[in-house]
Kinemage of the C-alpha trace (Angstrom):
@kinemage 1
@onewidth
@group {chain A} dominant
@subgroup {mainchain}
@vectorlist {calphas} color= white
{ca unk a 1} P -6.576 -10.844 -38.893
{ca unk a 2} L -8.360 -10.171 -35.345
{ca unk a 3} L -6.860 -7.069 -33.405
{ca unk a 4} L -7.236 -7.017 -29.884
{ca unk a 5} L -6.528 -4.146 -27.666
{ca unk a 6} L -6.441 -4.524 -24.029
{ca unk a 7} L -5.427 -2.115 -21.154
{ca unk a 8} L -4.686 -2.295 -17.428
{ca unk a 9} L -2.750 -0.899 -14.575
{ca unk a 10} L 0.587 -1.921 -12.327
{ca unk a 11} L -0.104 -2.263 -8.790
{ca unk a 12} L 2.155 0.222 -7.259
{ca unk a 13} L 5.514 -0.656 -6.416
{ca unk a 14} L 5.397 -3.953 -8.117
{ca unk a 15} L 8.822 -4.216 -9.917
{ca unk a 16} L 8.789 -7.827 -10.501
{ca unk a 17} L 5.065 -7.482 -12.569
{ca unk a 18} L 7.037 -4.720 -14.229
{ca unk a 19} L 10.107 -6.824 -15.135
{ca unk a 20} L 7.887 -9.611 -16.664
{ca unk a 21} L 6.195 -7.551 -18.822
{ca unk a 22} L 9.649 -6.527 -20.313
{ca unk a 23} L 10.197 -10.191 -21.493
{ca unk a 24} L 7.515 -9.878 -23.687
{ca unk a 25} L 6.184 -13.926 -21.899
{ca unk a 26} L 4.962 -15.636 -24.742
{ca unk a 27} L 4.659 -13.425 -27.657
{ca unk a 28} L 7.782 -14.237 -29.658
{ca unk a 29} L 6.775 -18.015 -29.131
{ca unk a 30} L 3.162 -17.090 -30.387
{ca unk a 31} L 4.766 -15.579 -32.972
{ca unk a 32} L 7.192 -17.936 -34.100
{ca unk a 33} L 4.344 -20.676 -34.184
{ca unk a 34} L 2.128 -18.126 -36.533
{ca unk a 35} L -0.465 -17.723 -34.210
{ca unk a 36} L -0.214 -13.883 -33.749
{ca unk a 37} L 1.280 -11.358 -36.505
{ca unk a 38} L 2.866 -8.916 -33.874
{ca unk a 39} L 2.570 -8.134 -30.461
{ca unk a 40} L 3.757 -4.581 -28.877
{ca unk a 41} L 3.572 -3.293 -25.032
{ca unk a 42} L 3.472 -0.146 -23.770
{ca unk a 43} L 3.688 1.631 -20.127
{ca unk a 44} L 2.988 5.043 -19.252
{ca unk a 45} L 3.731 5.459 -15.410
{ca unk a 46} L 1.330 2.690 -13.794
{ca unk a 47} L -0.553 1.958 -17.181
{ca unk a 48} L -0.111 -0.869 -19.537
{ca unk a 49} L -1.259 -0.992 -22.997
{ca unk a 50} L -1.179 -4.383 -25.090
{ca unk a 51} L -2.044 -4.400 -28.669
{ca unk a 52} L -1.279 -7.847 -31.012
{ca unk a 53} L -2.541 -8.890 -33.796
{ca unk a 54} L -3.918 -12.437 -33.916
{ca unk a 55} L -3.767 -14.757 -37.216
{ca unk a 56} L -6.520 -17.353 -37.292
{ca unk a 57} L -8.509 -17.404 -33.413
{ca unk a 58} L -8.426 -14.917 -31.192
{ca unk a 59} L -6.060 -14.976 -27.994
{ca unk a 60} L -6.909 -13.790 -24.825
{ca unk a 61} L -4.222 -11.742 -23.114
{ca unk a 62} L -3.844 -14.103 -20.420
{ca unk a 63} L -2.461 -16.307 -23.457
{ca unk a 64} L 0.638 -13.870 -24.169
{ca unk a 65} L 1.485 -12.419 -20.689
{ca unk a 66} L 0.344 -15.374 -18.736
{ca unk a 67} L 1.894 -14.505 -15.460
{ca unk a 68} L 1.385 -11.020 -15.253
{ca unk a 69} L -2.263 -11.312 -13.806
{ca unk a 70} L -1.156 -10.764 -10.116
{ca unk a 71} L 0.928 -7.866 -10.826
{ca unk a 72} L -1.871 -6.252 -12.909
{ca unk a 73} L -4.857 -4.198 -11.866
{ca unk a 74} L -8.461 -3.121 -13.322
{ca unk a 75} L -8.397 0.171 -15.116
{ca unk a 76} L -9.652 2.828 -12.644
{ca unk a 77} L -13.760 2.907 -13.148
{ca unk a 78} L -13.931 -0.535 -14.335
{ca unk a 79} L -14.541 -4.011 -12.697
């Protein structure tokens, strides 16, 4: 079991990043197929938390929430 933890921020304003990340994008699928245990997705105001749990090989999180990159910002301090 590989845990991965990842964190980022919403760019302001940006309802349609928001409303993607509500889908859950591939997650269930991932799921379904065995390659991740659970997945789970949390916001507080502009930041996003993603914690899943990976079976075998370890995912990136481009791999669950593949379209959310443009909607999605570096944590302040970090590149």
């Amino acid at each position: 079991m590989i845990r991965v933890m990842a964190r980022a921020q919403l760019n302001p304003g940006d309802t349609k990043g928001e409303c993607y990340l509500r889908t859950g994008g591939e997650a269930a699928r991932m799921i379904a197929e065995g390659r991740l245990m659970t997945a789970a997705c949390f916001k507080w105001n502009h930041n996003v938390f993603l914690y899943y749990e990976c079976m075998a090989e370890e995912h990136p999180p481009q791999a669950l929430l593949p379209q959310a990159e443009d909607a999605l910002v570096d944590w302040p301090g970090q590149a």
